[in-house]
N, C-alpha and C positions, 0 to 999 in steps of 0.2 A: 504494500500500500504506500501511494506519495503523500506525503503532506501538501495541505494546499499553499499555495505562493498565491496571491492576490494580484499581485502585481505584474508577475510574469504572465499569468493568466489574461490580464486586459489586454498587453499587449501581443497576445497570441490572438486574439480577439480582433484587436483593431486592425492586425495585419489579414484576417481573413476577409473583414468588411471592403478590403480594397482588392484583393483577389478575386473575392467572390465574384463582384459586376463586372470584373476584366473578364473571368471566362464566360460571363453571361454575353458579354459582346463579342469575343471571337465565335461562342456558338451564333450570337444570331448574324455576323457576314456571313459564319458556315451553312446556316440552314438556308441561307435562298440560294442553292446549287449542291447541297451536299444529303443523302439520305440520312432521316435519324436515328435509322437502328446501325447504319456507318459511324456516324457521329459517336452514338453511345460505347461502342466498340472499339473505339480508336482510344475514346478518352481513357477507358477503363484499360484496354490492354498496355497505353504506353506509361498508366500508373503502375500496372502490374511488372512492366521492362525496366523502371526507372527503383522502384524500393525491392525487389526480389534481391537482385547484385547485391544492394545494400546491406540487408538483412542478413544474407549470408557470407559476407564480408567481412561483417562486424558482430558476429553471433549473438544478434538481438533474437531475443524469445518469439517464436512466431506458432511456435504448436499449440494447435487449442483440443479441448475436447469440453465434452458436458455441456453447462450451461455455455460457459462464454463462446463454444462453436456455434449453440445453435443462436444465438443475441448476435454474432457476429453474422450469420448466413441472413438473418433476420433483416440487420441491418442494412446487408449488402442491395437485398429488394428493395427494402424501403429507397435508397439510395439511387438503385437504376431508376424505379419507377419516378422518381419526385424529379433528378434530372431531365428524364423523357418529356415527365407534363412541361418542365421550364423551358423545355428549349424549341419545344412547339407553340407555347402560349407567346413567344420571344421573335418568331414569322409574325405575328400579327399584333402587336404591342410596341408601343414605346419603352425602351429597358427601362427607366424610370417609372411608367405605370405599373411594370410588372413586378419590379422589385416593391413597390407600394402597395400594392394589392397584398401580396404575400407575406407583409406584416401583418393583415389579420390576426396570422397565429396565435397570440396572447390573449385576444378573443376566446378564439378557439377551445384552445386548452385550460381556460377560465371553467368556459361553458362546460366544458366535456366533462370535468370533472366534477361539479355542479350537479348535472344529469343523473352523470353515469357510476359517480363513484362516492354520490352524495357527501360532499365536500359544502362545508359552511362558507357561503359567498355572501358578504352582504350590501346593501342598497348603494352602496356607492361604488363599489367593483360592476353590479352589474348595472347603472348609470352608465359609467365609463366604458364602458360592453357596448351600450348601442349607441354612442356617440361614437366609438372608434369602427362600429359597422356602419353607422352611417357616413362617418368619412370616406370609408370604402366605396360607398354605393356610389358615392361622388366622384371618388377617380373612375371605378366600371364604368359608370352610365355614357361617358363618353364615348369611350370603345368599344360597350355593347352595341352602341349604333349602329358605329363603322363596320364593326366585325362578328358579330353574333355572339354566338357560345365561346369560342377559344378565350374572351375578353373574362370568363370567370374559371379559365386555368390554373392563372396563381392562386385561388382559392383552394385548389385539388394541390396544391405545392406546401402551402401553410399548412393544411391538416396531417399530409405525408412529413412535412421539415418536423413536426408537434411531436410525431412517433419517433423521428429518425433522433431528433436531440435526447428524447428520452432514454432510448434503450443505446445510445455513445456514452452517458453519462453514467448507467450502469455498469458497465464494461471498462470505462478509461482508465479507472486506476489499477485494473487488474492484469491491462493489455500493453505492451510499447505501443506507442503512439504508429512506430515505421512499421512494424511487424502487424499490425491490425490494418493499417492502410493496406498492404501490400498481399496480405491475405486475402481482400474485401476483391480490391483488384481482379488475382486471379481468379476470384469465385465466378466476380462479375463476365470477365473474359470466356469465362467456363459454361456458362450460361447464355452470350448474346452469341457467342462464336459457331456454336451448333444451329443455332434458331437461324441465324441468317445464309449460313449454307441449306436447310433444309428449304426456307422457303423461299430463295433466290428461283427467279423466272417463274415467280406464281403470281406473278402480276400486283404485288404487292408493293409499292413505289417507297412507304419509308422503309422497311426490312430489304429493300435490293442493294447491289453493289454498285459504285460509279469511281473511274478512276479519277484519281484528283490529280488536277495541274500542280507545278512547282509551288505556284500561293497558297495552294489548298494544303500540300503536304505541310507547307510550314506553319500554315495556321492550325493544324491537325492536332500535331505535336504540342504548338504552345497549348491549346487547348487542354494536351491533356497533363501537361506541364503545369501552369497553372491552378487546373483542378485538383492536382496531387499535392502541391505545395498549401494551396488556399483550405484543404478537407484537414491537411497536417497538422495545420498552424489550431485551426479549429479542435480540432482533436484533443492536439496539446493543450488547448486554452481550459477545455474543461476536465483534463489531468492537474490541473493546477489551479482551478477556482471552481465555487460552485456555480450551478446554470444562474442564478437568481444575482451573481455579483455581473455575470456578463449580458444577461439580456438587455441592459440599458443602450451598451456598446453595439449592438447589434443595428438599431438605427441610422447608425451611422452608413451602414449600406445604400442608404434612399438618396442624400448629398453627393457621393462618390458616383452613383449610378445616372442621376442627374448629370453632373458632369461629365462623366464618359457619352452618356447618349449625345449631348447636345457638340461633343467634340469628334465622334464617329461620325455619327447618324444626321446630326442638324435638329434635334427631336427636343423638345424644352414642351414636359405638360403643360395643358391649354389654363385657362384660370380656374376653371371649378374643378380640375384634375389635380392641381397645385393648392387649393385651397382644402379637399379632400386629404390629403399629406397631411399636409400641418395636423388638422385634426386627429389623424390616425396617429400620427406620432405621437403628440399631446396626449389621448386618451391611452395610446397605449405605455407609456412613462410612468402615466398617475397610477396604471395598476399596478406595473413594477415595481414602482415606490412605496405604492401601501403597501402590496403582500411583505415587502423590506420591512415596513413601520410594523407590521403587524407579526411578524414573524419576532420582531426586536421586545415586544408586549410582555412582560413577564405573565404569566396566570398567575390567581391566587391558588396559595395554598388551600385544600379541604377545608373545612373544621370539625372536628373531630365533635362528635355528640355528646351530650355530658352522661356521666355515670345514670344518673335516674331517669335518661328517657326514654322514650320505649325502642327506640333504634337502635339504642346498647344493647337492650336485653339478649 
């Protein structure tokens, strides 16, 4: 077991927030000419090329069995699948609406819990719940316009990211950070690499092959460069602090993504897309902050019944 470092933590954190929407922008150049069951294969095999050498290089622990294999293989779904939604919701999306949108999550995992696992929430978390869905509604509505369904992908990305940070954060202190990446990797590889030779030439346009030009190759690689580096740093972040010190840091993805868009793409959210943000981020901070305030809450002690009443007896 690590102790936790707070500090290392953030800045494992902060370094993911700037990777993250880098590889969200080399997928979406790659997805107007590249297949995304290509894409998802490339990313995952040249993680698996790039930490495997390492691993065994450096006799970092990589053998799992029991729980942490099956939380790991777990993981690894979670991981294809959440990627696949983001990089199709990413053809039809401004990278800034779409990383805004898929801050819902704290929403999400509010409610879920709430529901499902009868979790005491109260009037002012779930206040902050439909304020920060409403801000939501206001970046979608835009792009539901333009673009129909795909416009509430990142939705399907926040509920998958909700599971995917859960069960990393069970596993991270049990796992090396390179040897779990790199494991995840080749499971990933293990999995998309058969599916796409089976069903290559069954007129299936995202699971076909297409060969990439020089640009495509290099952007292929960063791609999946990027993604191994940006899931690492994340990994490591919550091996060294817990989810609840780094979710504040995680917003910081929506600024950076904004940036990146409007310096790739030319793409800067319209007004009520940009005023939708704000909101979502505010509302999702204040829940942040409480569950912090509220977690920090001492409870009182019992009080023990006195000798003569009848609860002693």
């Amino acid at each position: 077991m690590v102790a936790d470092r707070p500090l290392l933590g953030i800045a494992l954190m902060l370094a993911f927030c700037v990777l993250a929407p880098l590889g969200d922008s080399i997928a979406k150049l790659l997805g107007e000419t590249m297949p995304l069951g290509q894409l998802l294969l490339v990313r995952f095999a040249v993680q698996a090329a790039i930490l495997i050498p390492l691993v065994l290089a450096t006799g970092r622990l990589w053998r799992m069995r029991g729980r942490v294999l099956r939380l790991t293989a777990l993981r690894t779904a979670l991981h294809i699948f959440g990627i696949g939604a983001m990089f199709t919701a990413l053809q039809y999306l401004p990278l800034a609406d779409a990383v805004a949108i898929a801050f819902v999550m704290p929403f999400i995992m509010l409610l879920l819990g709430w529901f499902f696992l009868g979790e005491e929430v109260g009037w002012r978390r779930l206040a902050a719940c439909a304020v920060g869905f409403l801000g939501t509604l206001m970046v979608i509505q835009p792009s539901f316009q333009e673009v129909g369904w795909p416009a509430l992908l990142p939705l399907v990305v926040a509920v998958n990211f909700s599971f995917f940070m859960l069960v990393t954060r069970q596993i991270a202190k049990e796992t090396d950070p390179i040897g779990l990446q790199a494991v995840s990797g080749l499971m990933a590889t293990a999995v998309l690499l058969p599916l796409m030779l089976v069903t290559h030439g069954a007129g299936l346009p995202a699971l076909s092959f297409q060969m990439p030009d020089g640009r495509e190759w290099g952007l292929l690689v960063g791609i999946g460069v990027v993604g191994t580096l940006g899931h690492l740093a994340m990994t490591w972040s919550l091996r060294y602090a817990p989810s609840a010190t780094l979710a504040p840091m995680q917003y910081l993805e929506i600024p950076v993504a904004t940036l990146l868009g409007f310096i790739i793409f030319s793409d800067l959210p319209n007004g009520l897309a940009a005023l939708g943000i704000c909101v979502t981020v505010a509302a999702g901070l204040y829940i942040i902050l409480r569950e912090r305030a509220i977690a920090r809450t001492p409870r009182p002690a019992p009080i023990a019944p006195a000798p003569d009443t009848p609860a002693a007896e």
